[in-house]
N, C-alpha and C positions, 0 to 999 in steps of 0.2 A: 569397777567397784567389786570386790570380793565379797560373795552372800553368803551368809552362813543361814543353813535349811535346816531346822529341827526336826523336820517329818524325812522320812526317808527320799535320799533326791531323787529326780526322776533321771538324770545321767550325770554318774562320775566317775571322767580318767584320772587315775594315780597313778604317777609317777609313770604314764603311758610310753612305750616304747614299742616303734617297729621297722624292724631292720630288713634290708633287701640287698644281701649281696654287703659292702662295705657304706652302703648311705642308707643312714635316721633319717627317714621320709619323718615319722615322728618321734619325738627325742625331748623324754621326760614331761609329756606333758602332764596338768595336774588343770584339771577344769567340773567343775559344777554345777549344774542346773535342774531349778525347781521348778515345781508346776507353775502353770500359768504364765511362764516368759515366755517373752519372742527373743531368738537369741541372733544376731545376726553371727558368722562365720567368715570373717574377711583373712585375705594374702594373698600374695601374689602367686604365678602360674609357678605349680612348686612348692609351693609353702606347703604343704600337707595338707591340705582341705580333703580332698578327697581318700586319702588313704586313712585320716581320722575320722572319717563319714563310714567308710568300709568296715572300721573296729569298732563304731557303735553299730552298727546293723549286724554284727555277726561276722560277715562275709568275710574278715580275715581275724587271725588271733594275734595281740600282741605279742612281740618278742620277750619280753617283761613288763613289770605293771601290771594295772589288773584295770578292765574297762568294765561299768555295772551299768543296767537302766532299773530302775528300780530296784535297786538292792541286789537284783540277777544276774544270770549270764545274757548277755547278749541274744542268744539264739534260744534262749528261755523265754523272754519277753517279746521277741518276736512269734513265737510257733505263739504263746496265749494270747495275739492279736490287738498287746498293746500298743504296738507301734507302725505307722506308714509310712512310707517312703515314695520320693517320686525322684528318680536319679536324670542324669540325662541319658539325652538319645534312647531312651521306652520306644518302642514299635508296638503301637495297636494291632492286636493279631484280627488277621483277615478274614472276610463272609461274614460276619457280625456286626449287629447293629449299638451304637453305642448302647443303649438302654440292656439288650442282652451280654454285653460281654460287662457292663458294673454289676450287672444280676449276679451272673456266675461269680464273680470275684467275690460279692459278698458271702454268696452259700459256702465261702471257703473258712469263712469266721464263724467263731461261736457267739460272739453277739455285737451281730453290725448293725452298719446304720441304713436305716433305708433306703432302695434303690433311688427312689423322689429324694430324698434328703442331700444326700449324695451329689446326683443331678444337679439341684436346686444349688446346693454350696461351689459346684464348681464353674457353674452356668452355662449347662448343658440341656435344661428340660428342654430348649424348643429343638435342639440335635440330637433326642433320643432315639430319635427312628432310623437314623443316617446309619448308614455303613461305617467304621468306623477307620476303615480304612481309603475311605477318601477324602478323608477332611485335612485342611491345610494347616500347616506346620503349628499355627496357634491352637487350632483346635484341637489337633492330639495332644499340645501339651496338659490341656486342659480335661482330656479323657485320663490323662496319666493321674491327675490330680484328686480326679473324682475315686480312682481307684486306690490313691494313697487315702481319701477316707475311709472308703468301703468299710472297713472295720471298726469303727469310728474309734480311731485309736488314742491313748492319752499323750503319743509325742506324738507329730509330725517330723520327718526328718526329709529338705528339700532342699537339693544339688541345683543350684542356678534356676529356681522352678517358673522365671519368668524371661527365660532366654528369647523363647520365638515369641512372645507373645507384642500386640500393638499397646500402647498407652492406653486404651480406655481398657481391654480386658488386665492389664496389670492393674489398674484402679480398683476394678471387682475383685480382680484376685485379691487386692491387699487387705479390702473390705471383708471378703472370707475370711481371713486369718484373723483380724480382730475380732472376729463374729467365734471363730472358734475355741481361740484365747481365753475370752472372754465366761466360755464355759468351765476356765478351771484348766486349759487343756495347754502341753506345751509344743512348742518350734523352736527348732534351728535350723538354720537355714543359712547357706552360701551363697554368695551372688558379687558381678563384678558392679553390680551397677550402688554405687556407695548413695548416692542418694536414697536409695529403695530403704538400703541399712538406715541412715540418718533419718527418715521418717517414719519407718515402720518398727525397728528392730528397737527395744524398751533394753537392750544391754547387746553391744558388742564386743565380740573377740576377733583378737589379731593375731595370725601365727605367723612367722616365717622359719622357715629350717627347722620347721617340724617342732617349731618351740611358741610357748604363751609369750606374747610381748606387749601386751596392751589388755586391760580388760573393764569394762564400763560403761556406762553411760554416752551416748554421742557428746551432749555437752561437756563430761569431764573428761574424755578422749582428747577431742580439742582443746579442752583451757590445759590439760596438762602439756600438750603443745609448749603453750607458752610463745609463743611467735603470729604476725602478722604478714598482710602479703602486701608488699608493691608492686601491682604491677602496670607499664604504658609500651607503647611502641617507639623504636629508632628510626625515624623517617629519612635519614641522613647517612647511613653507612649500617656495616657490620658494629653487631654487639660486642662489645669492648671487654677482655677478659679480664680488666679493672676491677669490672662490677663485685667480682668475689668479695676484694677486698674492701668494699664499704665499708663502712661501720656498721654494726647488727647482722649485716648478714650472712645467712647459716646456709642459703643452697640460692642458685640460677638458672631456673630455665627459662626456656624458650618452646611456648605452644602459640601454633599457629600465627605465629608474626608476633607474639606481644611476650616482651620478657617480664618473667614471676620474677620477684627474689622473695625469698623467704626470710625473715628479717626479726631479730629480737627487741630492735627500736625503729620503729618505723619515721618516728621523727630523723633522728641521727641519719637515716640510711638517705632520707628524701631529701635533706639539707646537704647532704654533699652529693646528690648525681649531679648538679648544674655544673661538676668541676670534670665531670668524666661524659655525659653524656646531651643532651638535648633532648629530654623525654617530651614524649605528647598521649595525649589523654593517660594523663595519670590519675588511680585510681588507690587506692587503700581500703585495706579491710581486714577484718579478722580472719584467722586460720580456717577452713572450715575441714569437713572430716575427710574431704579428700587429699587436701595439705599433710593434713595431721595424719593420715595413713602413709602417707609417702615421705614425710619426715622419720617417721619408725621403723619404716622398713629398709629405709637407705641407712639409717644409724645402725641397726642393728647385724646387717648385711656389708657394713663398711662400705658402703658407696656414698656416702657422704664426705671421704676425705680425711676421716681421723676428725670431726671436728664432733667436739663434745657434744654429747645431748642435753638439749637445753628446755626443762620442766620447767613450768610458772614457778616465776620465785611464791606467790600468794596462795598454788594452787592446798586446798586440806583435804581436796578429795585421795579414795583408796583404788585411783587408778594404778593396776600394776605399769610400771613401763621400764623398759631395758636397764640393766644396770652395767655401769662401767665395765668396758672389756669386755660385756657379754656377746 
């Protein structure tokens, strides 16, 4: 869904570009966000996540275009401590105790959030006294997090910020984020794991080759899909390269023993495997957002075979999605 923000947005790329050598890591993007969204940042290894993470934090300039947070430069809005960041692989610096090294980080802002607050949001108070350099891979990620508030900034900006963490501490964590959100405040944030996006993120973006190709809502991401999945096991033989040419269907794989197809009539498709295949436990369902990312990125990237991209015919959402020959 494309937002238009009356108040000044809190980050926007136009017409962003940044070149290394002869490759657009990113390549004309044009993206905006207002306060109080959570914005998820999905694509694949490559797509520019991280080099368009680096041109909103400052850390590099684009080649052309112009990137703002707040109406600013980059590195204007960082030095006034509007912004935090939690990248990966942070190393907790050593002989300090967590509670001492959020202290110092905060005395570096002109008006943070309290060391307890801080603590408290990343859920760290009962590890305040630890060293901070012995705690196990979840727990620094979560010392790194506490330090991306310290300044109690109006964006968060998090690079995979639930990589090393277990299932219950990514539950708190997602619980912070709508606790923070919820103040009016924004996120974006990257991450491979699309469920985290589909349930937490209130608007995702899709890039691949350093370009916007998707941008919306999880449910309008999917219904712009427009495709259904069948999938069962072949208990009988190898999967038959027939399958392609069913009727509906738009892609084939094969995870973990059970072939997907990806299908625009899932009736059509299911009523002639009996003539190609012998399926077992067949199943149907709608696209969910992990399809629907992988249908866009293979269309987009031409790993789909030439074969059109196929939007709900019904869909009247303002999902952007690839256009012909893009």
């Amino acid at each position: 869904m494309t937002t238009t923000h009356r108040a000044t947005p809190v980050v926007a790329f136009t017409g962003a570009v940044k070149e290394f050598g002869a490759v657009r890591a990113v390549d004309g993007l044009d993206l905006t966000i207002g306060p109080g969204e959570r914005v998820a940042l999905l694509g694949r290894n490559g797509a520019g996540k991280s080099t368009a993470i680096s041109l909103l934090l400052g850390l590099d300039d684009p080649s052309s275009g112009t990137v703002e947070l707040f109406g600013q430069t980059p590195s204007h809005a960082v030095t006034e401590g509007r912004v935090g960041a939690m990248l990966q692989d942070s190393k907790p610096v050593s002989r300090v105790t967590v509670r001492e090294l959020v202290s110092f980080v905060t005395r570096t802002y002109p008006n943070p959030m309290t060391v307890d607050e801080a603590l408290e949001l990343a859920g760290l108070t009962e590890l305040a006294g630890r060293r901070a350099d012995k705690l196990s891979g979840g727990q620094a990620q979560r010392v790194s997090f506490a330090i991306a508030l310290a300044g109690d900034p109006d964006l968060l900006v998090l690079d995979e910020p639930t990589a090393a963490l277990d299932v219950e501490a990514r539950r708190l964590f997602w619980q912070s984020m709508r606790a923070f959100t919820d103040r009016g405040k924004t996120v974006l944030f990257s991450t491979h794991y699309l469920e985290e996006a589909d349930q937490n993120a209130d608007r995702i973006v899709v890039i691949d080759r350093g370009q916007l190709i998707a941008d919306g809502s999880s449910a309008e991401i999917k219904h712009t899909v427009g495709s259904s999945m069948v999938s069962f096991t072949v208990p009988d033989g190898p999967v038959p390269d027939s399958l392609a040419a069913l009727p509906g269907v738009l892609s084939v794989e094969v995870v973990d023993g059970r072939v997907r197809l990806r299908t625009s009539d899932s009736d059509a498709t299911v009523s002639a495997l009996p003539g190609v295949v012998t399926p077992r436990g067949l199943e149907v369902a709608p696209a969910g957002l992990e399809d629907a990312f992988l249908a866009l990125t293979a269309h987009h990237s031409g790993r789909d075979g030439g074969r059109p991209f196929v939007p709900s015919a019904s869909s009247d959402s303002a999902v952007q999605t690839p256009k012909a020959g893009a």
